[in-house]
N, C-alpha and C positions, 0 to 999 in steps of 0.2 A: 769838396776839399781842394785847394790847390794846389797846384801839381807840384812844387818845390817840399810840401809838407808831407808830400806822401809817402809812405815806406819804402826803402826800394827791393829788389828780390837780388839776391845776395846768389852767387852760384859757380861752381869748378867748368869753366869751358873747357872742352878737350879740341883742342886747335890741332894735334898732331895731322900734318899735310893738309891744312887747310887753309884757303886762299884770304889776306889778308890786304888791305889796303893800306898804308901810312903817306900820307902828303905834307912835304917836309923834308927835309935834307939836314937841320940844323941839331943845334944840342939839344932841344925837344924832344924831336925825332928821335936822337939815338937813345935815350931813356927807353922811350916806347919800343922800340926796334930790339934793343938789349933785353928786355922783360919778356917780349913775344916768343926770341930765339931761342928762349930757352923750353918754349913748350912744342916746339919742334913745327910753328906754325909754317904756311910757305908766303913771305912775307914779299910783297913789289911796293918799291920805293919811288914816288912822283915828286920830283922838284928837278931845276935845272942844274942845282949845285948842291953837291955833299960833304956833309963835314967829314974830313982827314979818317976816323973812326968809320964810319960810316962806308969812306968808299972804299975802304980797306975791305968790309963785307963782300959790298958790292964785287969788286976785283976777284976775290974765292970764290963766288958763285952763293956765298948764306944769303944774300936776297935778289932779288930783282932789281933792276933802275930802269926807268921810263924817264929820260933826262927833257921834261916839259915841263913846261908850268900847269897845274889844275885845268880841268876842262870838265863838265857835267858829262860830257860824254864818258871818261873815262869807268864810272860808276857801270857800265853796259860792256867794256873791255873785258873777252875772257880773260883768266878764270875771274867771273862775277864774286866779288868779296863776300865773307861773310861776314869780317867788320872792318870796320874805315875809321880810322885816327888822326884827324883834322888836325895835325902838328906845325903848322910855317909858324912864321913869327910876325903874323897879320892878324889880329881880333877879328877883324871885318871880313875875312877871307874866312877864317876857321868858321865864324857863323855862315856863312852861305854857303860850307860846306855842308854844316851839321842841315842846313835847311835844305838843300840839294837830295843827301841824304834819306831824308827824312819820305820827301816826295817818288824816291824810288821803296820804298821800303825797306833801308839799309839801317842796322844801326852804326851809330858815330859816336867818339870822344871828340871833345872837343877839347885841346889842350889847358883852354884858359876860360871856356865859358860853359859852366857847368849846366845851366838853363837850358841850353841848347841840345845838350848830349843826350845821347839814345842810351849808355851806357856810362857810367862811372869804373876809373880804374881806381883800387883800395891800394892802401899801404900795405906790403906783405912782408912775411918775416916766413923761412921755410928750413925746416927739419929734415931733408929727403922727401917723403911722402907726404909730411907733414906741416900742412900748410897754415897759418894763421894770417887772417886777414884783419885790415882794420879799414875802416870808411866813416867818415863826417856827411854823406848826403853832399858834397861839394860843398860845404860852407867854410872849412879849414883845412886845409892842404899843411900848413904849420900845424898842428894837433894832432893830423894821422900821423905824419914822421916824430912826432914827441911819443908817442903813445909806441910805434912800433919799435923806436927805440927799445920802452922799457919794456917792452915784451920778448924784444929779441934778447937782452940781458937776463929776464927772468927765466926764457926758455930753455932746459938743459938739453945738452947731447943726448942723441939715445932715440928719442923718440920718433925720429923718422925709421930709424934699424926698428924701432919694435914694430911700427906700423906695416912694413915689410915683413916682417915674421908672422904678423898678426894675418896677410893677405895668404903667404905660405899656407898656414893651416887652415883656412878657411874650410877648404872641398873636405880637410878630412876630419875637420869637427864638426864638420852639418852630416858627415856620415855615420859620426859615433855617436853622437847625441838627437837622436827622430826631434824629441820632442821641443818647438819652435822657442816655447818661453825657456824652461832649463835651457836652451841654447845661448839664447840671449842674456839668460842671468850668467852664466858661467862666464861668456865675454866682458859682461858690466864689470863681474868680480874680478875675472883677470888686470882689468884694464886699471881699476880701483885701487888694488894692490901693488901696480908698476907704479902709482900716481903716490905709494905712500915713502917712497925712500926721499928725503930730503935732497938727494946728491941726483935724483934722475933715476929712468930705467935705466937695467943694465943693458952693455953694450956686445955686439956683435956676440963670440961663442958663447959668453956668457948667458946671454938672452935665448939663444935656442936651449939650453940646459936649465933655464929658470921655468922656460915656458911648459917645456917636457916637466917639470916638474909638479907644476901646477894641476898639470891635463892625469896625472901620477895620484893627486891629493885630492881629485873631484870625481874619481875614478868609479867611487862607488857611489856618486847621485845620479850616474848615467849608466 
């Protein structure tokens, strides 16, 4: 099968203080840079010049700058990344990062050349906890922002707060209810029943009094 046609493994990275590479300094860069900062990764920035946004980061202390141009060496600089996001505004440079990359064992985005990359970033749309991802396999960059668009418009308020309440009771529904599957169905149904209000889950206090109510009306299957 070649390698472009193959499925890719889809998955939530938990970056929080975790060492990050980006090579780049331009409007590229700050895209990637903006999307990372918010997963609390510890992100070090390699080029010799930064965009205005950028080095305003930089200046606060939210990233790192290493104010050089790329060097393979840098790939071996603690702290060793655990991903590298080949952002300047060179094709030629971005691939012989992703291929640099590659021969360390790192994985890499490549900005503009998705062949090359270890990893693929998706179009996201998020709710609080609630995250929805879209991806094309790098074929359409124009298609995942059309598509996240209309998800983000279809997607109501609410359901990052439910996904939070839903994390809340977790310890004390797997303590009231032993049995794995009734567990699991009880959540399906919960979940099924927030999913049937046309306007969304309900919001904040509402939602802990919906939920209390539900755990109230299933009281006697457990």
């Amino acid at each position: 099968m070649a390698h472009d046609s193959m499925p890719h493994y889809m998955a939530e990275l938990v970056l929080a203080d975790r060492p990050v590479l980006v090579v780049g300094g331009g409007r590229v860069a700050r895209r990637k840079i903006e999307g990372l900062l918010v997963t609390g990764a510890r992100v070090t920035v390699v080029a010799p010049h930064l965009d205005p946004v950028v080095a305003g980061w930089a200046a606060t202390g939210r990233i790192d700058h290493w104010p050089q141009a790329f060097s393979i060496l840098l790939l071996d600089r603690p702290p060793r990344p655990l991903l590298v996001f080949a952002a300047t505004d060179r094709a030629e440079l971005n691939r012989s990062i992703g291929a640099a990359c590659r021969k360390h064992g790192l994985l890499c985005n490549s900005a503009d050349d998705p062949e090359s990359s270890g990893f693929l970033v998706p179009a996201v749309v998020r709710r609080g906890a609630v995250t929805v991802a879209v991806g094309s396999g790098g074929r359409s960059p124009a298609l995942m922002r059309v598509l996240k668009e209309r998800i983000d418009a279809w997607l109501e308020p609410g359901w990052g707060e439910l996904a939070a309440l839903f994390g809340h009771w977790r310890e004390a529904i797997q303590a009231r209810i032993a049995d794995p599957e009734i567990r699991q169905n009880f959540w399906r149904a919960t979940a099924v029943e927030a999913a049937r209000d046309p306007e969304g889950p309900p919001l904040r206090g509402d939602a802990e009094a919906w939920f209390e109510a539900r755990v109230r009306e299933q009281g006697e299957s457990f």
